[in-house]
GUDREN-823654 format. One line per field, with one value per residue (C-alpha): residue number from 1; chain; x, y, z. Coordinates in steps of 0.2 Angstrom, whole numbers, always signed. Each point is the difference from the previous one (the first is absolute). Layout:
<atoms>
resi	[NUM|...]
chain	[A|...]
x	[X|...]
y	[Y|...]
z	[Z|...]
</atoms>
This chain:
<atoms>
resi	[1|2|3|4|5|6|7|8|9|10|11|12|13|14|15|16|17|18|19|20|21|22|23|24|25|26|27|28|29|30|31|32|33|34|35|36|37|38|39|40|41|42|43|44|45|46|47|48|49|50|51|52|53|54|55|56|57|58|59|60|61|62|63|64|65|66|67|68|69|70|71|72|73|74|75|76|77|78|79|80|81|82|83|84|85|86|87|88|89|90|91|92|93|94|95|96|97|98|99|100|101|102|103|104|105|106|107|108|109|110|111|112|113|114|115|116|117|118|119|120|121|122|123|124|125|126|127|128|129|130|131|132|133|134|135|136|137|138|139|140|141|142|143|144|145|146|147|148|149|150|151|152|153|154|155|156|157|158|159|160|161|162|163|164|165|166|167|168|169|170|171|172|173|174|175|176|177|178|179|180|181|182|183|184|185|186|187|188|189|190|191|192|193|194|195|196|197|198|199|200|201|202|203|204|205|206|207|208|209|210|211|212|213|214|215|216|217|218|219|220|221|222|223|224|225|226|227|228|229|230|231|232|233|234|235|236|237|238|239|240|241|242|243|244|245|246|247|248|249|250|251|252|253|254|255]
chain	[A|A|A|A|A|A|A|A|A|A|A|A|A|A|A|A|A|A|A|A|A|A|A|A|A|A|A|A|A|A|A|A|A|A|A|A|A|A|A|A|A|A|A|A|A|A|A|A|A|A|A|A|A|A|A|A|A|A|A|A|A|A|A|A|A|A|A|A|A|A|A|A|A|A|A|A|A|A|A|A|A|A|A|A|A|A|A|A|A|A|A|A|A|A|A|A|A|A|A|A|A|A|A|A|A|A|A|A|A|A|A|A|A|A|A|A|A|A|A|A|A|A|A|A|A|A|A|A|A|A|A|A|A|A|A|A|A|A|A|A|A|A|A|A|A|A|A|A|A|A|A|A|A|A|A|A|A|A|A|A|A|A|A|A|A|A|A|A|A|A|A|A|A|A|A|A|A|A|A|A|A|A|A|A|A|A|A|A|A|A|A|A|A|A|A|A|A|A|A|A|A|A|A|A|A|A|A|A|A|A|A|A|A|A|A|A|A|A|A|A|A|A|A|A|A|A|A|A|A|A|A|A|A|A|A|A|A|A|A|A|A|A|A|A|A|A|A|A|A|A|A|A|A|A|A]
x	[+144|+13|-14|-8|+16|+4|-17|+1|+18|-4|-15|+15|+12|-9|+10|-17|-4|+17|-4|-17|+7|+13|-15|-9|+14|+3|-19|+1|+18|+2|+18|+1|+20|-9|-12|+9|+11|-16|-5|+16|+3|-19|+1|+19|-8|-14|+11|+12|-11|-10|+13|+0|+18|+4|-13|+4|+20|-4|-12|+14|+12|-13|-11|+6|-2|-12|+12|-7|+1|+12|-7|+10|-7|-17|-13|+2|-8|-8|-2|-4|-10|+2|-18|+0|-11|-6|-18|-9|-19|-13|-13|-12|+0|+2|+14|+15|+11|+16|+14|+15|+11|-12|+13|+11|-14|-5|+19|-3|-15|+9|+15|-11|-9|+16|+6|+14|-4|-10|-5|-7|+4|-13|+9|-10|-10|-13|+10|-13|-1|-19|-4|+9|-9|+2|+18|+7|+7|-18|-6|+13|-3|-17|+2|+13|-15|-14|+12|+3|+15|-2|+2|+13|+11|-5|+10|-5|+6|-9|+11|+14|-6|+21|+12|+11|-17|-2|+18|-1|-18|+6|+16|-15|-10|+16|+7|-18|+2|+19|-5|-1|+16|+4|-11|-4|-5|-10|-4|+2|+16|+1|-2|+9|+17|-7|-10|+15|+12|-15|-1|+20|+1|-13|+9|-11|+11|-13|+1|-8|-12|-5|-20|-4|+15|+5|+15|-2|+13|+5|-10|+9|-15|-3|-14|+10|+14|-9|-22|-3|-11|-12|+1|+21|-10|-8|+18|+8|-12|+7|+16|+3|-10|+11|+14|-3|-7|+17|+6|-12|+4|+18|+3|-14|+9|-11|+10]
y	[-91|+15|+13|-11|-2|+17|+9|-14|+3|+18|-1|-6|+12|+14|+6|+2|-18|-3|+11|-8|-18|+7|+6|-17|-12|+14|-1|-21|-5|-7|+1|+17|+4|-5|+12|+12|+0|-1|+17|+7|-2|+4|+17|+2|-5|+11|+13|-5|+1|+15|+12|+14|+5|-20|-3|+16|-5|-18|+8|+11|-14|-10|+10|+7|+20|+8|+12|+12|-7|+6|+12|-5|-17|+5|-6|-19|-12|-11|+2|-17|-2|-13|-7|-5|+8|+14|-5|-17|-4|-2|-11|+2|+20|-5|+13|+5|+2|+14|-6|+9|-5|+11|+15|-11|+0|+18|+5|-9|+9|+20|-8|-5|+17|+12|-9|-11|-17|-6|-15|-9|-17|-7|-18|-10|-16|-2|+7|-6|-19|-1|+10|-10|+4|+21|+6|+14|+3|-1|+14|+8|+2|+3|+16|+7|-2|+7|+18|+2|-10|-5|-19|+2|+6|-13|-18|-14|-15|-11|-15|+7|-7|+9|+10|-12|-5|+20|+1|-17|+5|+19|-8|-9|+14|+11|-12|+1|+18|+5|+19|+2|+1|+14|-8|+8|-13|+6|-7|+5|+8|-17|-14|+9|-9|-18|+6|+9|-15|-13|+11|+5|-22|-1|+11|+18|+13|+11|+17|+0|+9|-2|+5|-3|+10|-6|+7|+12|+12|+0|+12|+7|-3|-12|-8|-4|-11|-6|+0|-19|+4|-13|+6|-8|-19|+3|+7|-16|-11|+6|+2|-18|-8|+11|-8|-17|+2|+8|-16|-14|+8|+0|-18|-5|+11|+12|+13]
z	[-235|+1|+3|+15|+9|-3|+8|+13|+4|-1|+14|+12|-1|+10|+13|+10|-3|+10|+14|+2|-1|+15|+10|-2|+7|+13|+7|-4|+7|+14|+2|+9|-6|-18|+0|+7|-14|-12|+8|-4|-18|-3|+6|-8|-17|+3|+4|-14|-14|+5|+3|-13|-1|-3|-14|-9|+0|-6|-15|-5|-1|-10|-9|-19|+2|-12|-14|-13|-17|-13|-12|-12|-1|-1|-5|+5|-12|+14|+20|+7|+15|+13|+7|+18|+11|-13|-5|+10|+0|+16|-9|+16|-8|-16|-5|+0|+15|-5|+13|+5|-13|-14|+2|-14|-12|+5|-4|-15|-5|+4|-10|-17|+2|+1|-14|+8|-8|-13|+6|+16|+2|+16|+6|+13|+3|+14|+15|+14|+4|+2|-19|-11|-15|+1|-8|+8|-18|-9|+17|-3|-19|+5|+9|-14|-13|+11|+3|-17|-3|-20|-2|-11|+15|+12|-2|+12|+10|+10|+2|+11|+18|+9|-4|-8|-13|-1|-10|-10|-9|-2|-8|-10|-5|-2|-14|-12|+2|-6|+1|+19|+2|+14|+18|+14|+15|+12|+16|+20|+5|+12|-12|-13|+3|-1|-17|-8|+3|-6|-16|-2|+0|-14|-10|+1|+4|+8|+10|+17|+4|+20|+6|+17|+6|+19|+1|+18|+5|+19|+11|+16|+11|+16|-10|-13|+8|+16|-2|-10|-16|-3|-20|+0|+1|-18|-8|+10|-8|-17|+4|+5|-15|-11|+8|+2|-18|-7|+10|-10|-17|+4|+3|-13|-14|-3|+5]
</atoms>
C-alpha cells in the first residue's frame, strides 16, 4: 500500500501540475478578482520554479556533495546500490529501458573494476506500477552478469519496494554475511540524505557515495538569474519528493 501512495502522491507534487491547475481555474472562473489572482501565482510559480539561480541554491542546500574516497580505507568490502529509476522494462518492446538513475550502478561498475569494492549489492523491487512482476534488483543483476561481472561478486534484492525497505533488507543480507563489513552506499547525490539517514537508523554505518551530481555552481550571466529553464521542473520534482519523503520517514521513525 506504502508503494501506491507513494508514486501516486509522487504524480502530484509537480510543480508543473500546479501551474497547469492555476491556468485551468483561470480560463473556468468566473469571478474576475479570482481569476486574476489565479493568473498571478501561475506565472510566479512558473517563474519560481524554473529559475536557474533558485534551483541551483535549493540543490546545494539539499543535495550530499560528491567527495573522493579515502585511500586508506580502500578497498570497501561492499558498495550498495539503491534501485529507483536505474533499469525499468517497455513490454510493448520487450526490453530493457536504462533510466536516468543508471549512473549509480555505472559508478558502481568503474568502482568494482578499479578495485574499490569487492562486492555489489543491487536492492530493488519492481519500481514501475504497471510491471510488477520485473525486479529492478534481478535487472540490475542482470546487466552486472551480461558485462562480465562474476556471480560471485553480484548480491541481489528484490524485496525492498523504498528507501526505508532498501536499508532493513541490506541490514538482512548484511547480518548472513559478517565479512562485509566496510559499505559504500551509493545512490544520486539528491536522495542521498534520506538513504544515509534510512541506513545510519538500521544500524549500517555506510560512507556516501553521491552519483547524479546536481550540485551547479553560480554563473554570472543574464541567463542565468533571469531566462526560466524548463529543465529546473524535473530537479523540482526531486527535490520536493525527497523532502516530503525525508518528512514521511521522519514522523513514521524511519529516520
Amino acid at each position: 500500500m506504502f508503494f501506491y501512495v507513494s508514486k501516486i502522491l509522487s504524480y502530484t507534487l509537480s510543480p508543473l501540475l500546479w501551474v497547469v491547475v492555476l491556468m485551468i481555474l483561470t480560463i473556468f472562473q468566473s469571478d474576475v478578482k479570482k481569476r486574476k489572482r489565479s493568473l498571478i501565482w501561475a506565472v510566479v510559480l512558473l517563474l519560481f520554479f524554473t529559475n536557474s539561480f533558485i534551483t541551483s541554491k535549493i540543490v546545494n542546500m539539499w543535495a550530499v556533495n560528491a567527495v573522493k574516497l579515502n585511500a586508506s580505507q580502500l578497498p570497501y568490502d561492499v558498495g550498495i546500490v539503491l534501485g529507483g529509476n536505474t533499469i525499468s522494462f517497455d513490454s510493448y518492446l520487450d526490453r530493457k529501458i536504462y533510466q536516468s538513475n543508471i549512473d549509480r550502478l555505472l559508478q558502481a561498475i568503474e568502482l568494482y573494476e578499479q578495485g574499490k569494492i569487492k562486492k555489489i549489492l543491487v536492492t530493488g523491487a519492481a519500481s514501475n506500477l504497471l510491471y510488477r512482476g520485473h525486479k529492478e534488483g534481478n535487472m540490475m543483476a542482470w546487466f552486472l552478469r551480461s558485462i562480465g561481472i562474476p556471480d560471485s561478486v553480484v548480491i541481489v534484492d528484490t524485496l525492498a519496494e523504498n528507501t526505508h525497505q532498501n536499508a532493513v533488507y541490506s541490514q538482512r543480507i548484511l547480518t548472513r554475511h559478517p565479512n562485509l563489513k566496510k559499505v559504500l552506499l551509493i545512490t544520486s547525490s539528491m536522495h542521498m540524505k534520506r538513504a544515509l539517514a534510512c541506513f545510519y537508523h538500521e544500524g549500517i554505518e555506510a560512507i556516501p557515495y553521491a552519483t547524479n551530481i546536481l550540485q551547479p555552481a553560480t554563473v554570472w550571466n543574464f541567463e542565468f538569474f533571469f531566462v526560466p529553464a524548463a529543465s529546473n521542473i524535473l530537479i523540482w520534482n526531486g527535490l520536493i519528493h525527497e523532502m516530503l519523503g525525508y518528512l514521511i520517514y521522519w514522523i513514521m521513525g524511519y529516520v
